[in-house]
Each structure stands twice: as structure tokens, then as C-alpha cells.
KELUM-499615 format. One record per residue (C-alpha): residue in three letters; x negated, y, z. Coordinates in Angstrom, 1 decimal, decimal comma. Example, Ala and Ser with C-alpha at 12.3 -4.5 7.8 and 13.67 -1.06 7.14 Angstrom:
# KELUM-499615
Ala -12,3 -4,5 7,8
Ser -13,7 -1,1 7,1
***
This chain:
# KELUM-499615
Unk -81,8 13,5 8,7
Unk -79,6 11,6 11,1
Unk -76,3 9,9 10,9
Unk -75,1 12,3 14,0
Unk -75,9 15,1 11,5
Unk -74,7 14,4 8,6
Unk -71,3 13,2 10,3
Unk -71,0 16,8 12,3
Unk -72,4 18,4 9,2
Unk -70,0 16,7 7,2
Unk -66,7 17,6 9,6
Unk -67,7 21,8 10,1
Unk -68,4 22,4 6,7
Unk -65,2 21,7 4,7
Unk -63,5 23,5 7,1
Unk -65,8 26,2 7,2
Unk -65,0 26,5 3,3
Unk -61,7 26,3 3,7
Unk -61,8 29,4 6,3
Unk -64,1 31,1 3,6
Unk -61,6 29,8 0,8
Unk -58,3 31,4 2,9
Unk -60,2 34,5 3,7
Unk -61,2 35,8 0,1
Unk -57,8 34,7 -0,7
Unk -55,8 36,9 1,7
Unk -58,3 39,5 1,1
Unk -57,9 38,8 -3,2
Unk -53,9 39,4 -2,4
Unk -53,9 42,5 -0,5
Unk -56,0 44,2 -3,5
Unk -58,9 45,0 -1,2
Unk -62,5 46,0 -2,6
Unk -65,0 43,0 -2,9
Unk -62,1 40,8 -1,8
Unk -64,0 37,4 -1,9
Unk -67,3 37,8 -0,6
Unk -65,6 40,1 2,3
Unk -62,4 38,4 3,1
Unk -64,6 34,9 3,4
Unk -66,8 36,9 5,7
Unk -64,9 38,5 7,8
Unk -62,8 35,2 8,5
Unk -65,6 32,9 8,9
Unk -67,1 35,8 11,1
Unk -63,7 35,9 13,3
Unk -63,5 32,0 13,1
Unk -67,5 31,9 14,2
Unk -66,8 35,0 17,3
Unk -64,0 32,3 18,0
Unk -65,9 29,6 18,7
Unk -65,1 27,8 15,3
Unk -68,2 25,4 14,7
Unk -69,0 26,6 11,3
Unk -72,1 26,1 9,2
Unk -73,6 26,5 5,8
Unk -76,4 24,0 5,4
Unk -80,0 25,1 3,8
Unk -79,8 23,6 0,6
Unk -76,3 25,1 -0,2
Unk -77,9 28,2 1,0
Unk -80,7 27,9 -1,7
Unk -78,7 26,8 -4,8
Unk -76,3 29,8 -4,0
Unk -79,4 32,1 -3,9
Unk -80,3 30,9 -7,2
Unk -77,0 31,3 -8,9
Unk -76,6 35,0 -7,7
Unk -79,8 35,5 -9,0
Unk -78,6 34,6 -12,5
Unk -75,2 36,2 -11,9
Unk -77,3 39,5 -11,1
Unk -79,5 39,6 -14,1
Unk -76,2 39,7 -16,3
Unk -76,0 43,3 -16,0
Unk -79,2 44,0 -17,9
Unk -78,1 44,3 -21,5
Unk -80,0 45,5 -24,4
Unk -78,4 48,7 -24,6
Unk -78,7 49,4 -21,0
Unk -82,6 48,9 -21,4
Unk -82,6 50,9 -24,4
Unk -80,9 54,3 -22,9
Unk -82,6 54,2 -19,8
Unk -85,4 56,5 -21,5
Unk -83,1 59,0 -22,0
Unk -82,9 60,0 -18,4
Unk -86,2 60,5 -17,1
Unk -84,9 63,5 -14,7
Unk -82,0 61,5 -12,7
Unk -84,5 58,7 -12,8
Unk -86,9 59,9 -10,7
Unk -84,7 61,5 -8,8
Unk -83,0 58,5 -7,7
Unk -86,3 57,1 -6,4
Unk -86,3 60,0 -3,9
Unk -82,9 59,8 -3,1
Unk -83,5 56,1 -2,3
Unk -86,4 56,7 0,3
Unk -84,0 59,2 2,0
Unk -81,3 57,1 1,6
Unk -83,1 54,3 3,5
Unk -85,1 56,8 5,8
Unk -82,0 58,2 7,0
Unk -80,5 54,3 8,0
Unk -83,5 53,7 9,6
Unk -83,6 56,4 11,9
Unk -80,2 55,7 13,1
Unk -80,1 52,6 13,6
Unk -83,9 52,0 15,2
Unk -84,1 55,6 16,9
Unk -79,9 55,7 17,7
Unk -78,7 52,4 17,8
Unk -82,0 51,1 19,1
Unk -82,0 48,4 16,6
Unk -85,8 46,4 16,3
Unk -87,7 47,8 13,7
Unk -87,3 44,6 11,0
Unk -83,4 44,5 11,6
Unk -83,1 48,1 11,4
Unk -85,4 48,1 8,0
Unk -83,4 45,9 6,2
Unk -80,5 47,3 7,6
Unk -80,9 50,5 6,0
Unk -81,9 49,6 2,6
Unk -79,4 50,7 0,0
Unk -77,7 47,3 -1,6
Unk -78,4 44,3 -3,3
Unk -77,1 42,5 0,1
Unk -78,1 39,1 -1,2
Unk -81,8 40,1 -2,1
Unk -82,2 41,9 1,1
Unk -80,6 38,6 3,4
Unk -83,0 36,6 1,6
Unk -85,8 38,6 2,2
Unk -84,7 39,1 5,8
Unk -84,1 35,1 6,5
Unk -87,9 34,9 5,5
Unk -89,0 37,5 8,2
Unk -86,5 35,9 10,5
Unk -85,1 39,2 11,1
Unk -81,6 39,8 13,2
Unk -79,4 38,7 9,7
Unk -76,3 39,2 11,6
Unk -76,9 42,8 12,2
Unk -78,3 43,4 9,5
Unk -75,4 41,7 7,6
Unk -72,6 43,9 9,3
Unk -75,0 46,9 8,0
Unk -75,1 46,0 4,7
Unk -71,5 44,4 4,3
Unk -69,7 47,3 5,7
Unk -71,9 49,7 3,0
Unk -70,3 47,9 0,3
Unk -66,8 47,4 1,9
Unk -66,5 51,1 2,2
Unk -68,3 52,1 -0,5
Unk -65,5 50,4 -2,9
Unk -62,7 51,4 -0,6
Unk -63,8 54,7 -0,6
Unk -65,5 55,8 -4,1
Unk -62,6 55,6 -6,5
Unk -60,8 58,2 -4,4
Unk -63,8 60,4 -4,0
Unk -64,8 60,2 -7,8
Unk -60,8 60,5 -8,9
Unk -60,7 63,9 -7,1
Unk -63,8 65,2 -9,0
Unk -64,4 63,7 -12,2
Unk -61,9 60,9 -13,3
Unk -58,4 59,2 -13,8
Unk -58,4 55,7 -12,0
Unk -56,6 53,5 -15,3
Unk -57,3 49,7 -14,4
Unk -58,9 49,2 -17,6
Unk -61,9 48,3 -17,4
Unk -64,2 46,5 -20,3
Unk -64,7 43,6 -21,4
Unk -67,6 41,2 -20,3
Unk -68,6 38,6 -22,7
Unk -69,3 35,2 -21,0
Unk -72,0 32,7 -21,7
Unk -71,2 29,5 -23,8
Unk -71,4 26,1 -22,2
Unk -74,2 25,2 -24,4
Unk -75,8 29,1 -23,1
Unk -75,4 28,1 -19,6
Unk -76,6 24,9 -19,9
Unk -79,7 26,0 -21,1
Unk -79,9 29,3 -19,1
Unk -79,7 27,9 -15,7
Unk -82,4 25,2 -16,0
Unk -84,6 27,8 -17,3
Unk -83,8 30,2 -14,1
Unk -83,8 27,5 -11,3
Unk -87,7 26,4 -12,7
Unk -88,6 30,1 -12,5
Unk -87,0 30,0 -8,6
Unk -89,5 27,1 -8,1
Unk -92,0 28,8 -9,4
Unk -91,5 31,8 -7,3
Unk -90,9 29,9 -4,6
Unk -94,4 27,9 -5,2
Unk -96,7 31,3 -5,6
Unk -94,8 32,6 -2,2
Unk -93,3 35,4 -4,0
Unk -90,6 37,3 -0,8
Unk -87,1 36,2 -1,5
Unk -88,4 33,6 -4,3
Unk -85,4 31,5 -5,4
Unk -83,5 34,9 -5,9
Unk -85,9 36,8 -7,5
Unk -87,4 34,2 -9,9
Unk -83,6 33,4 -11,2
Unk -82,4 37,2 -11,5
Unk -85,8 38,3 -13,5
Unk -85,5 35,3 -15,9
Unk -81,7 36,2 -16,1
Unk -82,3 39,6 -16,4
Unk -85,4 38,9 -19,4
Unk -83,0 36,4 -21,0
Unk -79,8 39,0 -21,5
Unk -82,3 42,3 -22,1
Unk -83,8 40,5 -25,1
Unk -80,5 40,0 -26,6
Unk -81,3 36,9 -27,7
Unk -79,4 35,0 -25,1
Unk -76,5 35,8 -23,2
Unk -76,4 34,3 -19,4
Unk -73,3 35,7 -17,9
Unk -71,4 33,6 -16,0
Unk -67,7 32,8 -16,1
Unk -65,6 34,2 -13,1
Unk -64,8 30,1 -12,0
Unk -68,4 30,0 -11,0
Unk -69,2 33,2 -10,0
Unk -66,5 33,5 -7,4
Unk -67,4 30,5 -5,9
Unk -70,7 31,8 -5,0
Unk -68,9 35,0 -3,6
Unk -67,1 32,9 -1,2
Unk -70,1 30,6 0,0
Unk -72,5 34,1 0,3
Unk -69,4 35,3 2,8
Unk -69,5 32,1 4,4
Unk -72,9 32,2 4,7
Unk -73,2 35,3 6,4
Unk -70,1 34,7 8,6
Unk -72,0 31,6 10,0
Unk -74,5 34,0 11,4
Unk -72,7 35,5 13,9
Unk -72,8 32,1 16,2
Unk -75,4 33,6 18,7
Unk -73,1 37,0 19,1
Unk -70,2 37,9 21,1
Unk -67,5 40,1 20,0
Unk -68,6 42,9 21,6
Unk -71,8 42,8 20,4
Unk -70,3 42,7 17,1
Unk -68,3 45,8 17,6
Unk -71,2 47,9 19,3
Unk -73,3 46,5 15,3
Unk -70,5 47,9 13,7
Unk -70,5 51,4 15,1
Unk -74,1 51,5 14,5
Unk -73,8 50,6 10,9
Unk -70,7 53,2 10,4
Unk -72,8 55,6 11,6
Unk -75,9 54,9 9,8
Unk -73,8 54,3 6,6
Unk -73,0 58,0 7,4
Unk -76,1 59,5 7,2
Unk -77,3 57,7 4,0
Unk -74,0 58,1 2,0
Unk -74,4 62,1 2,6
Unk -78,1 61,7 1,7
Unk -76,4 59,8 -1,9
Unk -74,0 63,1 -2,2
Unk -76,6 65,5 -1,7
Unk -78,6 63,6 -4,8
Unk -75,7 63,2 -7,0
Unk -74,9 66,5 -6,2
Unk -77,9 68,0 -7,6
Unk -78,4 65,8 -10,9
Unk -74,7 67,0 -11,8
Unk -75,8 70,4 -11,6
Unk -79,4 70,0 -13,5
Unk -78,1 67,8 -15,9
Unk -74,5 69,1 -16,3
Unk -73,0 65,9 -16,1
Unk -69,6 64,8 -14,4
Unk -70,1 64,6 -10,1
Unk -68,4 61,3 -10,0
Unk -70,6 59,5 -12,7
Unk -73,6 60,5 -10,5
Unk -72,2 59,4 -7,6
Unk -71,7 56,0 -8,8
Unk -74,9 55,9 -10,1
Unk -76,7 56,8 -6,6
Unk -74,1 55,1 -4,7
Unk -76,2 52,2 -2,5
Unk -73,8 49,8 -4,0
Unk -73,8 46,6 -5,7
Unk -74,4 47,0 -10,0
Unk -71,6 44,9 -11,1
Unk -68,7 46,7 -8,6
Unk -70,6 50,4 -9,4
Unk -70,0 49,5 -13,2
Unk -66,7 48,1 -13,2
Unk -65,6 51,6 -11,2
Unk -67,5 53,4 -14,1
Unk -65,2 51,7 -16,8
Unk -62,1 51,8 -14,7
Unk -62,8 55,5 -14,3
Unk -63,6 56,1 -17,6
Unk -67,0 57,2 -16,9
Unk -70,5 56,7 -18,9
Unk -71,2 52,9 -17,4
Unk -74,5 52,6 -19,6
Unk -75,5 55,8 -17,0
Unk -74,6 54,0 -13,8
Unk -75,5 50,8 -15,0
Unk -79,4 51,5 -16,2
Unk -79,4 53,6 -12,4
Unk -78,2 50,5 -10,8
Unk -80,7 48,3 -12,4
Unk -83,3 50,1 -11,7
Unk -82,5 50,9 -8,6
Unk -82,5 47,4 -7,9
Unk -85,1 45,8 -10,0
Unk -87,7 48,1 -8,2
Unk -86,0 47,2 -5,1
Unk -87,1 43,4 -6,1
Unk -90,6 44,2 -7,3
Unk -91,6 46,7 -4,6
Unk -89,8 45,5 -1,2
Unk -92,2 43,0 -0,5
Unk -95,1 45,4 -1,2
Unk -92,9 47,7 1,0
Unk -91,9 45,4 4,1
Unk -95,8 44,3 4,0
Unk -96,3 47,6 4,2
Unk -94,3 49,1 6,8
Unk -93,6 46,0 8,9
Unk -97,1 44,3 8,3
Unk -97,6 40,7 6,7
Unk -95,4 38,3 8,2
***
């Protein structure tokens, strides 16, 4: 690595943190929904469409993979893993709703939007952004398209579902419940043991690697009960501002209005998918006489940690929408690679 490098390496990324920094701040002040990962992305994204040189360099890249790995796997409690037998119906339903879910996506954005058929793939599968860029930078797929997909599913999602699940099902207190975080002598010891199962991961080729080898050791370590591994908001937020960096970076090779022509494809195929997510909640209310809203929630192509936090704050059943979430996304993370070898072919 040159000098020439690491000195123009050294200039754009401070102030490409500092972009990220203001961004999630302004965004954290104006009470909007997932206000650090999408206020530092939509910054660095405007700074980037600017002209801005900003970068995030691989290796930061990597460590913050590894870290939301851990930070996902906190959601997988013992009683979460416990109740999840107890709803075999809405289980299997969800795995249906999912393929339409992603089905309908994918046919707006490949078919419609004429979108390639990687980009509009990973565009149109329901959440776990993160998981989905890292499987997408290994196929080299069109990340900032499939980015604005994905992003503006989670930014509307959150601006959208407490009103929507208010008007059915719940009163919107601000509560919300209290998360226990991990000791210094717990993280100490939990993250070692998750970064060696990235490496591994990342040594037997496993899609995604430093991601998923940190969230399923996370995820074994706080389902045992045994150990807790949640971290404390100063770390976690951090992350949140470097992942909305990181994607904001990506929009170097676009021009603005190729960014806005992306994001009226992914409004529209958000569309189609979020009806397909109401049609499913919509019949598991009604089989399993269970409150609209919670169902929502729990089909909702969201992230698990903002789904659960709208199930306490709506005083709703989170164990329901949390064991849906997880599962959601832990067979998104054993099956996508079978999946995108599948449908895509071996890379």
C-alpha cells in the first residue's frame, strides 16, 4: 500500500465520517425512523452524488460486518427459542409469504424496472440489509441499487408501520422494554469468540462469511442463556453510522438521476411486496385470531431489532414478532447461498 494512498485515504475518510456522523445526527434530532444508519446514508449518498470524495476502506468494511453480526444474534433469547414451537401455523406461513414477498420485488424491478437479474434478486429480498450487501459485494452485484432497494424498505417500513398497526391493533406509548447489556468482562470474551468463527467462515468460503460466522456464534451464545452478547448502544451506533457510510460511498459511479429513476423502481417494488406482507398477516390474524398489527410486524420485511422495539412500544406480543423475525432471518442466512447458487448459478 502506498504513501499516495494512505495520505488520500487518510484526508476522505475522516471527513467522510464526519458527513456520516452529522447525517445520523440531524436525522437522530428530527425523531426519524432508523435515524443513524439512514441519516449517515443519505448524507454521504448526497455528499458522494456531489462529488464529495468519500470512501470506506475494506478492512473497516470487514470489522463492521463482524460487529453487526454479533449485534444481530442479540435478539435470539432463550425464551424466544423456546415459544417458537408454539406457532407452527404462522410459521410456515411466513415461509410462503416470504417467496412472494421476494417474487413480487423481483418481478418489478427485473421485468419493470429492467434491473439485471443479480441486482434485482438481492434487491427484492425482504431485510437483513447488511446480510444481503454482504452477500451482494461477494457477487459483485449493482450494491448501490440494490442498497436504495433495501434502505428505502426499512425507512418506510418504520415510518409507516406504527401508524398502520395503531389504527388496527394498538396504542403507540414510547415504552418500550428493557434490553439487558453485556458486561465488559461478557464482551470481552464474546467478541473474540465471534470474530474466530468469521475467520472460520470466511476460510471454508461460506457466502457473506464474516457476517454470518459472528451472528450464528452470537445468536448460539444468547439462545443458550448461558452468556449474554448484547452490545451497549456506544458501540452499536457506531456501526450504524459506518454501515450508512458505507453504503453512501457506493453511489460514486451514479448520477443523480440515476439515483432518482432507482428510487422509483424500489418504491414501486416495495409496493408490491409490502401488499404481498398484508395479504399474509392478514390471513394468520384470521386463522389464528390474533391482533392484525402483531402479524404485521411479524411478516413485515424489516429489520428484528426495529420490528421488536415497535412490538413493545405498541404493546404487542414481541416474543411473536421476535421468534418470526428470527427465523425469518436465520433461514435467510442458511438458505440464501443455497438459494442465489440456485437461481443465479455459482458465482
Amino acid at each position: 500500500m502506498n504513501s499516495a494512498f494512505l495520505s488520500t485515504t487518510a484526508t476522505r475518510l475522516p471527513l467522510t465520517i464526519l458527513i456520516a456522523v452529522v447525517g445520523g445526527g440531524v436525522f437522530y434530532l428530527l425523531n426519524l425512523p432508523a435515524a443513524w444508519l439512514s441519516g449517515a446514508m443519505v448524507f454521504v449518498a448526497v455528499a458522494t452524488l456531489a462529488g464529495v470524495p468519500t470512501i470506506l476502506p475494506n478492512p473497516l468494511r470487514d470489522a463492521l460486518f463482524v460487529v453487526i453480526g454479533v449485534s444481530m444474534g442479540a435478539g435470539v433469547r432463550p425464551d424466544v427459542v423456546e415459544r417458537m414451537g408454539d406457532w407452527p401455523v404462522s410459521m410456515a406461513l411466513m415461509l410462503i409469504v416470504v417467496v412472494c414477498v421476494t417474487l413480487a420485488g423481483y418481478v418489478v424491478l427485473h421485468f419493470g424496472a429492467k434491473w439485471s437479474k443479480e441486482t434485482a434478486f438481492f434487491g427484492a429480498i425482504p431485510g437483513a440489509l447488511s446480510y444481503v450487501i454482504a452477500l451482494a459485494t461477494d457477487r459483485g452485484a449493482d450494491l448501490p441499487r440494490i442498497a436504495s432497494s433495501q434502505s428505502l424498505r426499512l425507512f418506510v417500513l418504520v415510518a409507516i408501520l406504527p401508524f398502520a398497526v395503531v389504527s388496527t391493533s394498538g396504542t403507540l406509548d414510547g415504552e418500550g422494554g428493557v434490553v439487558q447489556v453485556s458486561s465488559l468482562f461478557e464482551i470481552a470474551i464474546g467478541l473474540p469468540l465471534c470474530l474466530l468463527a468469521s475467520l472460520v467462515a470466511l476460510k471454508v468460503r461460506v457466502p457473506g462469511g464474516l457476517m454470518t460466522g459472528s451472528f450464528f456464534m452470537s445468536a448460539g451464545l444468547n439462545a443458550s442463556g448461558a452468556w449474554t452478547l448484547v452490545l451497549p448502544a456506544y458501540m452499536v451506533i457506531p456501526c450504524f453510522i459506518l454501515m450508512g457510510a458505507m453504503i453512501g460511498c457506493r453511489f460514486a459511479n451514479m448520477t443523480f438521476r440515476q439515483f432518482m429513476s432507482v428510487l422509483g423502481a424500489s418504491v414501486a417494488a416495495f409496493s408490491a411486496a409490502f401488499l404481498m406482507s398484508i395479504l399474509g398477516a392478514w390471513i394468520v390474524s384470521s386463522l389464528m385470531d390474533i391482533p392484525f398489527g402483531q402479524a404485521l410486524l411479524a411478516y413485515a420485511p424489516g429489520g428484528l431489532e426495529v420490528m421488536t422495539l415497535l412490538a413493545f412500544m405498541l404493546d404487542l406480543d414481541p416474543a411473536f414478532v421476535a421468534a418470526h423475525q428470527i427465523a425469518r432471518f436465520t433461514g435467510m442466512v442458511l438458505l440464501l447461498p443455497l438459494i442465489t447458487a440456485l437461481v443465479l448459478g455459482r458465482r
